[in-house]
N, C-alpha and C positions, 0 to 999 in steps of 0.2 A: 555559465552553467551548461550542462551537458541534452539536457532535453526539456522541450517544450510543454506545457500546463496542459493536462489530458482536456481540461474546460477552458473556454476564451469567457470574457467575463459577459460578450454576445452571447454566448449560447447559454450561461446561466441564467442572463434577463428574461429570455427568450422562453424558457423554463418558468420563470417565476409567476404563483399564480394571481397577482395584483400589483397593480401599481402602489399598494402599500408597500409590496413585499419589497418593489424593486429602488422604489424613495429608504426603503431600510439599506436594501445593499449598497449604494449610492453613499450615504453617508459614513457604513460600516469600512466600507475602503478608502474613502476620505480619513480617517481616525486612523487606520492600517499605515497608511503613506505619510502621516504627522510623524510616527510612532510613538513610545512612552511618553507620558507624561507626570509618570506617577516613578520616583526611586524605586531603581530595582532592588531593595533591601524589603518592599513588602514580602509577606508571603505568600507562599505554592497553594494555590495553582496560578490563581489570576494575578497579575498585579491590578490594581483597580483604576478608573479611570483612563482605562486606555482599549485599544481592538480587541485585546483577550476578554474581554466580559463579552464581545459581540461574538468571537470566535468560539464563547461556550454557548450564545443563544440564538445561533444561526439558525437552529432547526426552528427553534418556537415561530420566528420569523417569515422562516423562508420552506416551512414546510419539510418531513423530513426528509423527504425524495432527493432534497435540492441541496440538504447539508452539507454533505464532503465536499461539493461542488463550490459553493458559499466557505467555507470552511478553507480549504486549497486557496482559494483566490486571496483569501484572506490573509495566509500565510507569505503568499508569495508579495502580494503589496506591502504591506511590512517591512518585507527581505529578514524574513525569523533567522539569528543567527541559531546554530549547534547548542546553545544554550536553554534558550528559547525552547524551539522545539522539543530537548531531551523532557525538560518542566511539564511541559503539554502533553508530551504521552503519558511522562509517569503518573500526574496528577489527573489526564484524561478519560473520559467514556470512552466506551470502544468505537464508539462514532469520532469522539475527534481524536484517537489515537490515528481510524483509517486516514483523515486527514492531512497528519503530520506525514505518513510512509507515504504518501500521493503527492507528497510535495515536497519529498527528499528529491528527486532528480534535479529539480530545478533551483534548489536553494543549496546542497552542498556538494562541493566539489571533495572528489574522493572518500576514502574507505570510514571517515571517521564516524558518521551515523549508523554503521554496521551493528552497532548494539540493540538499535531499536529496532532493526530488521532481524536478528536473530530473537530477541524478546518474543517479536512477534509471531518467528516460526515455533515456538514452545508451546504458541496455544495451542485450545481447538477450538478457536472462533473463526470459522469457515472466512467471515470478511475477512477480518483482520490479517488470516493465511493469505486470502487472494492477493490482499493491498503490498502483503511483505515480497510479493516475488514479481512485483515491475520493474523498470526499466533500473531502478538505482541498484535496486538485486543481480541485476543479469551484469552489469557493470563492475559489481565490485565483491561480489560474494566469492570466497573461489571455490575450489569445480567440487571439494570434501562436501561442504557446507551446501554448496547449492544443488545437489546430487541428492541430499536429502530433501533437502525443498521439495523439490520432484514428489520424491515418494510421500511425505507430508500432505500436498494435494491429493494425489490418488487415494491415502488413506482417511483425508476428512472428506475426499468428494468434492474438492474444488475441480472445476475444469482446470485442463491444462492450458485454456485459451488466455489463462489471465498472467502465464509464464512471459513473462516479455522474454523475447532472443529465443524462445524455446530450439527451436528450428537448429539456429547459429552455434549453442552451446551443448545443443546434443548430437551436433554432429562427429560422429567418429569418436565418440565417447563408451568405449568397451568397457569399461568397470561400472557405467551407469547399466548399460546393457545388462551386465552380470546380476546388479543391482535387482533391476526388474525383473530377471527372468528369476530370480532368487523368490523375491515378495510375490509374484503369481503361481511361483508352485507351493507356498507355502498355504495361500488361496484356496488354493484347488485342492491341497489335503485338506486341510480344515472345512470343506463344503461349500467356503464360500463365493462368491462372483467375483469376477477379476473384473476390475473398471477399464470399460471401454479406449479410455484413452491409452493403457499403458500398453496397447499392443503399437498404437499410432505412434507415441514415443519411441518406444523400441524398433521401430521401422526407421524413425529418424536419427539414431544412433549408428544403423548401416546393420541391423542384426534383421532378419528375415523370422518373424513373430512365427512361431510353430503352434501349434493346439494348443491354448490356453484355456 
């Protein structure tokens, strides 16, 4: 797989706020690394009997701070195939939706998860936007689709610090440019504030930010 778990499962425990919490995680990824134990002909969301009942009750567990984090480790101990995972977002809370897009890098190789990353930019669930444009996004969205990404943050107010490659795929990119300098003058007639970050973006395109 292409990139390494934003969490080690050290710095979850590390996180976790009792040695209840962490005798939970301990066995929850024990369960993860058996895997199924129950036919996959149950139905959506869980199958029963197996990680996924733990991967919906990570928060109650492990606190909600520490979810996606429990949650991702979870997935990746498993080795959740493209199946798996699609079931868990559709069937998912927006907490373990973030999960699954946090643990698309390291569990699928290539463009085929791209559904759940586009699903995800149609919200306006600010998480959910931030978790869709990491490192699986920068990797396999192409430049139409992740162009908008862009502007999707700026216009729900995510930073653009949670763009993974930001840097790499906005370089030398003139129609993003165009893009941007399009959406802050439409800002600007309309009264309203142009978000700080889209002048920094547009600097990192190679365009020289004028009065916004």
């Amino acid at each position: 797989m292409t990139h390494p778990l934003p969490w080690t499962r050290a710095d979850v425990e590390a996180r976790l706020p009792d040695d209840a919490a962490r005798a939970w995680l301990t066995e929850a990824l024990a369960d993860a690394a058996r895997g199924p134990t129950t036919p996959p002909t149950v139905p959506a969301p869980y199958a029963t009997d197996t990680w996924e009942l733990r991967f919906a009750a990570a928060g109650r567990h492990c606190g909600p701070d520490n979810a996606d984090a429990v949650r991702t480790l979870l997935l990746t101990e498993a080795r959740a195939g493209l199946e798996t995972l699609t079931r868990l977002y559709r069937h998912g809370s927006a907490a373990e939706r973030r999960a699954v897009l946090r643990a698309l890098p390291t569990l699928v190789d290539g463009p085929h998860a791209l559904h759940l990353v586009e699903d995800a930019l149609r919200s306006n669930d600010t998480g959910l936007v931030a978790a869709a444009v990491g490192p699986y996004t920068a990797a396999h969205l192409d430049s139409h689709a992740w162009r908008h990404a862009v502007l999707k943050c700026l216009f729900t107010g995510v930073t653009l610090d949670a763009v993974a490659s930001l840097a790499q795929r906005a370089s030398g990119d003139g129609e993003l440019a165009r893009m941007l300098t399009d959406y802050a003058a439409e800002r600007t007639a309309a009264g309203r504030e142009v978000p700080d970050d889209l002048g920094r973006v547009l600097t990192l395109t190679g365009e020289e930010p004028k009065e916004l």
